[in-house]
Structure formats: structure tokens, C-alpha cells
C-alpha positions as CSV (number, residue, x, y, z in Angstrom):
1,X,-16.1,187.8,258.0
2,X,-16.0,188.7,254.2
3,X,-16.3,185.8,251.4
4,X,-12.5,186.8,250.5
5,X,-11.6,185.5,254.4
6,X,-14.1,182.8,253.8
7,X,-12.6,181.1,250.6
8,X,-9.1,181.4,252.2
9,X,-10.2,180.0,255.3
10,X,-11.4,177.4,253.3
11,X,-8.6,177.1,251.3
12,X,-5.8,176.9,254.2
13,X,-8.0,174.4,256.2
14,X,-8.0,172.4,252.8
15,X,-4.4,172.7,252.7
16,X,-3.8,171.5,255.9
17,X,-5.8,168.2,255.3
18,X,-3.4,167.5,252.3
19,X,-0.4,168.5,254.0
20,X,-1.0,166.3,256.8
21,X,-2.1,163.3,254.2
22,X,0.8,163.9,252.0
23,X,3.3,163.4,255.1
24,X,1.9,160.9,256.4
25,X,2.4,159.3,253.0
26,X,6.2,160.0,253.3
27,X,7.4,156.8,254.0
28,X,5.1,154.8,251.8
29,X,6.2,157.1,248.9
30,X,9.4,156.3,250.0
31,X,9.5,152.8,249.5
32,X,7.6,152.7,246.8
33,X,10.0,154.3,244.5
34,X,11.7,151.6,241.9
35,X,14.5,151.5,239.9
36,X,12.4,152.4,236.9
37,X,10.8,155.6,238.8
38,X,7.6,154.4,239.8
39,X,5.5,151.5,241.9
40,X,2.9,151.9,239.3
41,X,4.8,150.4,236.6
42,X,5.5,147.4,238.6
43,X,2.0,147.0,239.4
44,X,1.0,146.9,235.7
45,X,3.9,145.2,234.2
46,X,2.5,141.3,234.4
47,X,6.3,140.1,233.3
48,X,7.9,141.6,236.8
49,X,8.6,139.3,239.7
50,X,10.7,141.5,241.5
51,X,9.6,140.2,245.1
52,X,11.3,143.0,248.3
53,X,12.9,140.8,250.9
54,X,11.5,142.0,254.1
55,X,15.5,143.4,255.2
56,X,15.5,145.1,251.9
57,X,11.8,147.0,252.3
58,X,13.8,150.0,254.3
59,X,16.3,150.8,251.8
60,X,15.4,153.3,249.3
61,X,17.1,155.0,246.4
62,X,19.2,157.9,246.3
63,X,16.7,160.6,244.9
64,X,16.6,164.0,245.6
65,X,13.2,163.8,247.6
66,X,14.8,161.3,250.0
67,X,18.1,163.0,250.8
68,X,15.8,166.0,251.0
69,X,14.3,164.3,253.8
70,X,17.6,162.3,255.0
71,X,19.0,165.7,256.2
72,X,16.0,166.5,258.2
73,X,16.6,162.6,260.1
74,X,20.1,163.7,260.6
75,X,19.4,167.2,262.4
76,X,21.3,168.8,259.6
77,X,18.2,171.6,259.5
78,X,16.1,173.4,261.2
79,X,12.5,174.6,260.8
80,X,13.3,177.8,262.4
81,X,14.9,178.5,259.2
82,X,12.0,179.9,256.4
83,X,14.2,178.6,253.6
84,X,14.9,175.0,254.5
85,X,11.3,174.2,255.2
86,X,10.2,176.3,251.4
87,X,12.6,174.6,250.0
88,X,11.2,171.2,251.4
89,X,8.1,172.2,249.9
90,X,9.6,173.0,246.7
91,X,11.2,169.5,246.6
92,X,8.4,167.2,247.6
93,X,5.3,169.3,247.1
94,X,5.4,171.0,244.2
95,X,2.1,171.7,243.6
96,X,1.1,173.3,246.8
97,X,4.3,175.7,246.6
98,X,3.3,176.5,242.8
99,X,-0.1,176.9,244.1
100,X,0.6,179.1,247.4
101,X,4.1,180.7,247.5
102,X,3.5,183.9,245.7
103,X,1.0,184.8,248.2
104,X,2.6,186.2,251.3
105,X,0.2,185.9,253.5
106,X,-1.5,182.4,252.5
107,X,2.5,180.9,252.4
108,X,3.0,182.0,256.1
109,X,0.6,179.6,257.1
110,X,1.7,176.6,254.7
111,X,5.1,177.4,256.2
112,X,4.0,176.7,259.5
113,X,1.9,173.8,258.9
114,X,5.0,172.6,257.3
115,X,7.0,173.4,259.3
116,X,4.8,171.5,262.3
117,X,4.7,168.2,260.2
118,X,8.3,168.0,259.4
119,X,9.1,168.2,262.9
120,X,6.5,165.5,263.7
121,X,7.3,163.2,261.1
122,X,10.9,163.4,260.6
123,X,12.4,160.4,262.5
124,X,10.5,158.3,260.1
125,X,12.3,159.5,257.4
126,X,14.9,157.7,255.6
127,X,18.3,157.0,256.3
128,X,18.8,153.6,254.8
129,X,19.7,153.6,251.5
130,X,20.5,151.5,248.2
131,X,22.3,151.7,245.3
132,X,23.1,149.6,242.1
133,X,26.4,149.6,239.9
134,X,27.9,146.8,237.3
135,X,31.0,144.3,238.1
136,X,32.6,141.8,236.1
137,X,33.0,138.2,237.3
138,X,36.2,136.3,236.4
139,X,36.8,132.7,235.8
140,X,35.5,130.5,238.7
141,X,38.2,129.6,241.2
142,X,37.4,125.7,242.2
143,X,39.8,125.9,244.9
144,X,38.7,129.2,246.8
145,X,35.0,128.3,245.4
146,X,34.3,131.3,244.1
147,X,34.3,134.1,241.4
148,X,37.0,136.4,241.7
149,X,35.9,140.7,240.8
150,X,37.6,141.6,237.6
151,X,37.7,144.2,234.7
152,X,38.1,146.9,237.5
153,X,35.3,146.7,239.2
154,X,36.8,144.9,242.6
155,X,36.6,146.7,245.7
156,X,39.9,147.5,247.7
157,X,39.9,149.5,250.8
158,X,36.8,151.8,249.4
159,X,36.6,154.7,252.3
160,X,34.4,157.3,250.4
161,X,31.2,156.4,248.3
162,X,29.4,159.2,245.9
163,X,26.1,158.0,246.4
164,X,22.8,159.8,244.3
165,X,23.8,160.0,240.6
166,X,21.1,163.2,240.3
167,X,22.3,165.4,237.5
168,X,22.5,169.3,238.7
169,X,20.8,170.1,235.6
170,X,17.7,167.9,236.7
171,X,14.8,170.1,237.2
172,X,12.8,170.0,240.3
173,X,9.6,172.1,240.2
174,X,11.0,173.8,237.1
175,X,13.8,174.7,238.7
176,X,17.1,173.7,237.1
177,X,20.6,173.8,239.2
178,X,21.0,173.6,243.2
179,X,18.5,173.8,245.8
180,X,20.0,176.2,248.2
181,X,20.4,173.8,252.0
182,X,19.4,170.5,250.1
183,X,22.2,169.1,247.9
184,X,21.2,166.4,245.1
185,X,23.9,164.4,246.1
186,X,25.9,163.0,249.3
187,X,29.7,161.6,249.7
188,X,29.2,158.9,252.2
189,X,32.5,158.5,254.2
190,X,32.6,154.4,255.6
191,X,33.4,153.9,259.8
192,X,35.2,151.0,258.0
193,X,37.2,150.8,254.7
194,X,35.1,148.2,252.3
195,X,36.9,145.6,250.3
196,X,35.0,143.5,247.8
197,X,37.5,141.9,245.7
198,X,36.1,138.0,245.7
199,X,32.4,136.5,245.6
200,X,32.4,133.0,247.0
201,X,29.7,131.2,245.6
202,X,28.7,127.7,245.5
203,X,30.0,125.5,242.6
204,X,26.3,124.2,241.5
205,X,25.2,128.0,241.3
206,X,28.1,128.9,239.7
207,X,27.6,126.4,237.2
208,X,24.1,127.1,236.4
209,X,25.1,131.1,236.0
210,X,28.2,130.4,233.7
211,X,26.1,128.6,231.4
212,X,23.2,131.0,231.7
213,X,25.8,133.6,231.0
214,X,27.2,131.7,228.0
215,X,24.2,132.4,226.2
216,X,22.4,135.8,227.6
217,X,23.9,138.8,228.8
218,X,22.1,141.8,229.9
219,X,22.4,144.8,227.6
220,X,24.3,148.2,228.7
221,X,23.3,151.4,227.2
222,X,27.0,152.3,227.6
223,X,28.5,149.9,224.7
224,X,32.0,150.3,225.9
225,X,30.7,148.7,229.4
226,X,29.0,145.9,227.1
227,X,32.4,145.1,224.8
228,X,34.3,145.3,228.2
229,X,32.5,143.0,230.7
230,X,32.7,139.1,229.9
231,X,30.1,137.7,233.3
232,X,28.5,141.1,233.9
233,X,26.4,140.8,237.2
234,X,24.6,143.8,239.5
235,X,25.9,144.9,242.7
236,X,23.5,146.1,245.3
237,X,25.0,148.1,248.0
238,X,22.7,148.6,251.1
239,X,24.4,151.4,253.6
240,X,23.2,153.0,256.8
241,X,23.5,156.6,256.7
242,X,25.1,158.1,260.6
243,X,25.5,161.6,260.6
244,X,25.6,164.8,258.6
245,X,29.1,166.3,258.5
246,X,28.3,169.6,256.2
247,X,27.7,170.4,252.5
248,X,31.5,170.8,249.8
249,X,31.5,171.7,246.4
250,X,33.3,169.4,243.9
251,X,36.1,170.4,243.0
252,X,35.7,169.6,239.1
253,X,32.1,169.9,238.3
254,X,31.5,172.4,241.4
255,X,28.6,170.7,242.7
256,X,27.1,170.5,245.7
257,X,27.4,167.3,247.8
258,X,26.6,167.1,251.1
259,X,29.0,165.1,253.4
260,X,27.9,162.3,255.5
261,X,29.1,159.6,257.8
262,X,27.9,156.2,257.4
263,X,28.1,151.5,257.1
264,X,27.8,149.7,254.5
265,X,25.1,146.9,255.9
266,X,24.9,144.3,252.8
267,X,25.9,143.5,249.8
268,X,23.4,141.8,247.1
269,X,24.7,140.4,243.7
270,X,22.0,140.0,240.8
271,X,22.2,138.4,238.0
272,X,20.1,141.2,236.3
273,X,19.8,145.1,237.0
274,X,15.5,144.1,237.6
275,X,16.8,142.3,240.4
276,X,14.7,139.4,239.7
277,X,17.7,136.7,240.3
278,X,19.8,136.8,243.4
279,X,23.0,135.4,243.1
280,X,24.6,136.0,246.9
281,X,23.9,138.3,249.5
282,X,27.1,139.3,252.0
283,X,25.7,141.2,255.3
284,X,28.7,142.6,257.4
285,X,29.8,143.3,261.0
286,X,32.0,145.5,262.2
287,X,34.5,142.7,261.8
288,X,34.2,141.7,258.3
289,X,33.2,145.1,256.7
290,X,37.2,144.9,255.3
291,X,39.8,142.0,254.8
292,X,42.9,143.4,255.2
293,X,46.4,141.4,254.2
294,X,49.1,142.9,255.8
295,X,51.6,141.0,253.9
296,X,50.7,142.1,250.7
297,X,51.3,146.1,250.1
298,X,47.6,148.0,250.4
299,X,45.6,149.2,247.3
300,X,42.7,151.3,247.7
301,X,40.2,151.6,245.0
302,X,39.0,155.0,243.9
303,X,35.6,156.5,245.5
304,X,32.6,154.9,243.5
305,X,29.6,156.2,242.3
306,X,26.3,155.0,243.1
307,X,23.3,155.6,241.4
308,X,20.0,154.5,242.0
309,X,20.1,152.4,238.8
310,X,22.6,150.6,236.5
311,X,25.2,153.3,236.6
312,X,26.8,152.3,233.3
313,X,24.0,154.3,231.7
């Protein structure tokens, strides 16, 4: 054997170890994404207090690393197919398909390690997810005891959620625009419609946040969302993802999105988009996902966009 056959042997069984390390590391990496991009900042920031309730741990955000890996939970792809699994690596590793796809040869066998791994590791991928967007709470209601949804940000028969907030122009490993088999985006179609149009909340809380509110209010990028909102608080939506329907194109930006079928499990209301003050938490069955009055005529509310932060940005 020849040094050349030496250094690449080398080099692949190197590759192999880091492959097998970096998924592995999947889920971790997973969780550990924040709002504000990365577990690191958290760690250094000595003014954060944002403590993970244990049901929360398994919901990540809507990145395109995770739905990357989302489709792969859901069957949508196959590693028989060369492109899904390069484009995986283009997505999650960038380094090692920087380092490794322009040689034929030497990307064969990343290929097939990758391929390997993926189909060992991906039913612990995720396919809980979470997602943050602004409402506006109106004047409490001492009779119903509770906070009804105001400014048009209530919740009314909500069957379709745009979940992801990616912008198509986003690069991912310098590449800018879609990533053939892996949209940066998903439609999430509910098993249930979702209404949301009233926050119950006890009257010595709801003392304690109007007065809190009287004199702080968290700031919006978006000044219009700022001007407009009088009690602005931070809607958490925690959903279960089902099962992969099939990718459409939007019919005004022509993006990709892929289409999938899934619950909304919980609802948490903050008082802040950090998430350090919990105002309610609303978990749901199968019989209270939607209240439904059939004497009053139906209103739906349009699909909503969820991004993995404050979406008023």
C-alpha cells in the first residue's frame, strides 16, 4: 500500500470517528439550540434564569437543521437516494462536505458512513417542536376570571400553522436559496382546529402582571407591533409533528414548504420573549384542543406564522 492509500485510509477512518461523534451528538445539539442561536450564550450570560421545564426539554425550534432531520423521523427520505443523504451533510456538516465532496472517490465512502448513521440514529430525531409569536391581552374579565386575546392576535378555529420563519435567502454552507429534498420550512395541518381566544388566569396574578405591565413593557423591533399592543405577552406553542404529507410551493413567494400533519400539545404564555416568567401553561386533549359555540356563526383565523423567536421582528 502506497503513502497516498495510507493518508486516505487514515483520513476516512478519521472521518468515520467524527461522523459517528457528531450523530451521536444530534439530539444534544438539538436541544441545545436557544432562542438567541446558541447554548453558549446562556451559559455565559450570568443575568439569564431561563430554567427548561422537564416537558419542555423535547421541544426544539424550527431551524433548518432540525426539519432537515424531522423528515428523516417521518420516513419522508430515503438513504438509497445519493442526494438526500449529501444534502444532509450539506445541512448539518458543513465542514466535512466542504472538506470531502469534490473528491469522488473519498465522498463515496462519507456517503455511506452517512448514510449508515442516519439510518441508525434517526428515530431519535426530532419531531417535537416549539415556536414563539406576540398577543395582546385585553382588560381583565372579573367575571370569567380572565384576560380576554385582543388586537388580533386571538385564535379562532386555526387549522394550518406555518411553522420555521427561515428566510430562503439564508445561506447554509454558502449556499443561498432551496436545498433540493429538504425545505426550510413546513405547513403544519392540526388533527383538530385550535381556538385560543381567552386566557383564564387567576385574579392575584393578574393583578401583579397589570401593574408590572403598567410600568415595563418589553420592546419590539417592529415599532408598529410596539404602538399597537397595550399588555403584550409571549405565546409558546408546543406541537407534535405526525406525518409527512409532501413538499408545495407558495403560491406568492414560491417557496418551498413541506406539508405535514400534526397536535398542538401545549400552550405557554410568558411575560417576556426570554421566557424567564411564566404566566399560564394550557396542555390539551383531544377534547379541548377547540371550543366550538355552535350558536354563534364560526370565524376562523388566518394560518399563523411561527418562528423560532419573537416573530414581530
Amino acid at each position: 500500500m502506497n503513502l497516498y492509500h495510507l493518508i486516505k485510509t487514515d483520513i476516512l477512518e478519521s472521518m468515520r470517528y467524527f461522523l459517528l461523534l457528531t450523530l451521536a451528538l444530534i439530539n444534544f445539539s438539538a436541544l441545545a439550540y436557544a432562542e438567541d442561536g446558541s447554548l453558549l450564550a446562556k451559559m455565559t450570560d450570568p443575568d439569564s434564569t431561563v430554567i427548561e421545564r422537564p416537558e419542555e426539554e423535547k421541544y426544539v425550534y424550527g431551524t433548518v437543521q432540525n426539519f432537515s432531520k424531522l423528515y428523516w423521523k417521518l420516513g419522508a427520505l430515503s438513504t438509497n437516494d445519493s442526494k438526500a443523504v449529501d444534502n444532509f451533510l450539506l445541512i448539518n456538516e458543513c465542514d466535512i462536505y466542504k472538506s470531502f465532496y469534490d473528491d469522488d472517490f473519498q465522498w463515496s465512502e462519507v456517503r455511506r458512513s452517512a448514510a449508515q448513521m442516519i439510518d441508525q440514529e434517526k428515530e431519535g430525531f426530532p419531531d417535537h417542536f416549539r415556536f414563539t409569536i406576540p398577543i395582546d391581552l385585553g382588560r381583565y374579565d372579573t367575571v370569567k376570571r380572565g384576560f380576554p386575546i385582543v388586537s388580533g392576535t386571538d385564535i379562532k378555529n386555526l387549522r394550518r400553522i406555518q411553522i420555521g420563519g427561515n428566510s430562503s435567502s439564508t445561506k447554509i454552507c454558502d449556499k443561498e436559496g432551496k436545498i433540493e429534498l429538504y425545505p426550510k420550512n413546513i405547513i403544519m395541518i392540526l388533527n383538530r382546529p385550535l381556538t385560543f381566544d381567552f386566557m383564564e388566569l387567576d385574579e392575584h396574578i393578574a393583578q401583579a402582571f397589570i401593574v408590572k405591565r403598567k410600568y415595563e413593557k418589553p420592546e419590539f423591533s417592529n415599532h408598529r407591533t410596539a404602538a399597537k399592543y397595550k399588555r403584550p405577552v409571549f405565546m409558546q406553542l408546543r406541537v407534535s409533528i405526525l406525518h409527512f404529507q409532501g413538499i408545495q410551493s407558495d403560491t406568492n413567494t414560491f417557496e418551498q414548504l413541506a406539508t405535514v400533519y400534526g397536535k398542538v400539545d401545549a400552550i405557554d404564555v410568558y411575560e417576556d420573549k426570554e421566557r424567564t416568567n411564566l404566566l399560564k401553561t394550557i396542555k390539551f386533549t383531544a377534547k379541548t384542543r377547540a371550543v366550538k359555540d355552535e350558536s354563534k356563526p364560526t370565524e376562523s383565523s388566518e394560518e399563523i406564522m411561527g418562528s423560532p423567536s419573537d416573530s414581530s421582528n
